[in-house]
N, C-alpha and C positions, 0 to 999 in steps of 0.2 A: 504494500500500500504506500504510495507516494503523499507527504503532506504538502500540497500544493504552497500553500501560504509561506511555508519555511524553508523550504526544498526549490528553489529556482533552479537551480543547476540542471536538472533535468528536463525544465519547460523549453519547449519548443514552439515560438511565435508562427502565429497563420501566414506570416508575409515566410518565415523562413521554410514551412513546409513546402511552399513553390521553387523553392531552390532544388530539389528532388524528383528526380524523372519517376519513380514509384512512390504511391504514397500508401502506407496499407490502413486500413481502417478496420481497428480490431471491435466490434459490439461488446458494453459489459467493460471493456479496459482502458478506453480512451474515455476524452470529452464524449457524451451520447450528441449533441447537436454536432459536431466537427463535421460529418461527412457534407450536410448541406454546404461547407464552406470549399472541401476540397476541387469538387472542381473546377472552377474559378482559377485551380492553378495551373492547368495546362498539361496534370501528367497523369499517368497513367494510376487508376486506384484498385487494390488489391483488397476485395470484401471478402471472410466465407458468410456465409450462410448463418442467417439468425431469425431465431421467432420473434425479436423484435425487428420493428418495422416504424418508419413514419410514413405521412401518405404519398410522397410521392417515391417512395420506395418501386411501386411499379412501373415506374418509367428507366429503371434500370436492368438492361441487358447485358447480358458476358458477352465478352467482343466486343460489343459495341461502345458501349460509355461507361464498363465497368469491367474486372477483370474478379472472376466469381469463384471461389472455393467451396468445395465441400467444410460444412460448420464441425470444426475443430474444438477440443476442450482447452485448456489449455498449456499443455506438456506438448499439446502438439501444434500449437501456434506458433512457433518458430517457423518449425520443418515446414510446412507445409506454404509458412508466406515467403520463406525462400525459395522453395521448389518454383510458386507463382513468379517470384522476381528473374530466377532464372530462365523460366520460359518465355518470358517479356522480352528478355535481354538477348535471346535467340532470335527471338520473333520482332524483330525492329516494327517492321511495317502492323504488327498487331498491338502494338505499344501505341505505337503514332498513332494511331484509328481509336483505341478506347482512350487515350487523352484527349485526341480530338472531338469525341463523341463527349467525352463526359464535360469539356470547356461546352460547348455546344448547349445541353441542356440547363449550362450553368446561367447564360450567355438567356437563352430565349427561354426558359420555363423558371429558373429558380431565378427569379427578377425578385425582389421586395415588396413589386407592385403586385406581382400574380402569385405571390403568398397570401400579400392582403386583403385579394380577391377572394381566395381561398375560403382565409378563414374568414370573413364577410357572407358568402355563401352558407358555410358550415354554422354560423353563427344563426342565418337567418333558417335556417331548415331547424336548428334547435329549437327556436322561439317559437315556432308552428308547432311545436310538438308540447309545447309549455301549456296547461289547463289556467292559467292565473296571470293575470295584467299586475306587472309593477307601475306603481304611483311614481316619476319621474321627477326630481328634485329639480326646482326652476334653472339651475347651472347644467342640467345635463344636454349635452349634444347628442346627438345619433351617431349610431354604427358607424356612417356611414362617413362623418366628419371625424371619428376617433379614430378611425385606421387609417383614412385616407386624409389622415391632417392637414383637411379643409379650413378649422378653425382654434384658436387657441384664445385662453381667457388670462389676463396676465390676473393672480394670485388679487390683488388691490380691486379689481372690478368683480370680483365673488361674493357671492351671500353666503358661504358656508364662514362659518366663525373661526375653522379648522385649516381654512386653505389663508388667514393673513398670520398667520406663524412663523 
């Protein structure tokens, strides 16, 4: 177990993971949000297999914008994301194609704007399913202005007694 707080030594910044033609994304022993971030860097990402998932998990294909293991315990998460890195490093041209693939979704689907669509959509299908109207405090904006920070209240022009602190 790594204590992040005390232990710097060992952290490795999201700008310096782009300096690495493989990046492997272990589930369970890294950051759990990090993969969102990975490809953004342009290289090739070495996942296995996990029953955890986020939702856009299913836009990821082996070959193509990801490079996909059979899910490993951990004795054997070494071996197996070497074996992966070695086959990369054979395989140029399939290295090139799942970095390019995986920059690519990075690039047109994992935008900020089409997360916050996302979860706007998922937000509004829950509320439909909600039996009970909440009472909306005169300071509240919509959905639709909080993600898509449309509008902001500076703290001085609130009615809550809690936001001029």
């Amino acid at each position: 177990m790594i204590d992040w707080a005390s232990d710097r030594s060992t952290f490795v910044s999201f700008l310096d993971h782009c300096r690495f033609r493989y990046l492997l994304h272990t589930p369970g022993h890294t950051y759990s949000g990090r993969l969102k971030y990975l490809p953004f860097c342009g290289s090739a990402i070495v996942m296995p297999d996990s029953p955890w998932e986020e939702f856009w998990y299913g836009m990821l294909e082996h070959g193509k914008n990801v490079y996909r293991t059979p899910a490993v315990n951990s004795k054997q998460d070494t071996i197996v994301a070497v074996q992966a890195a070695e086959e990369l490093e054979r395989d140029d041209a399939l290295a090139q194609q799942i970095a390019h693939g995986a920059q690519e979704l990075a690039q047109n689907v994992l935008t900020t704007q089409n997360i916050q669509l996302f979860m706007l959509a998922l937000l509004r299908r829950y509320a439909e399913l909600m039996d009970f109207r909440v009472a909306l405090h005169q300071d509240a904006v919509t959905i639709e202005e909080s993600l898509l920070g449309q509008s902001y209240r500076l703290p001085k022009d609130r009615t809550c007694p809690y936001c001029h602190m």
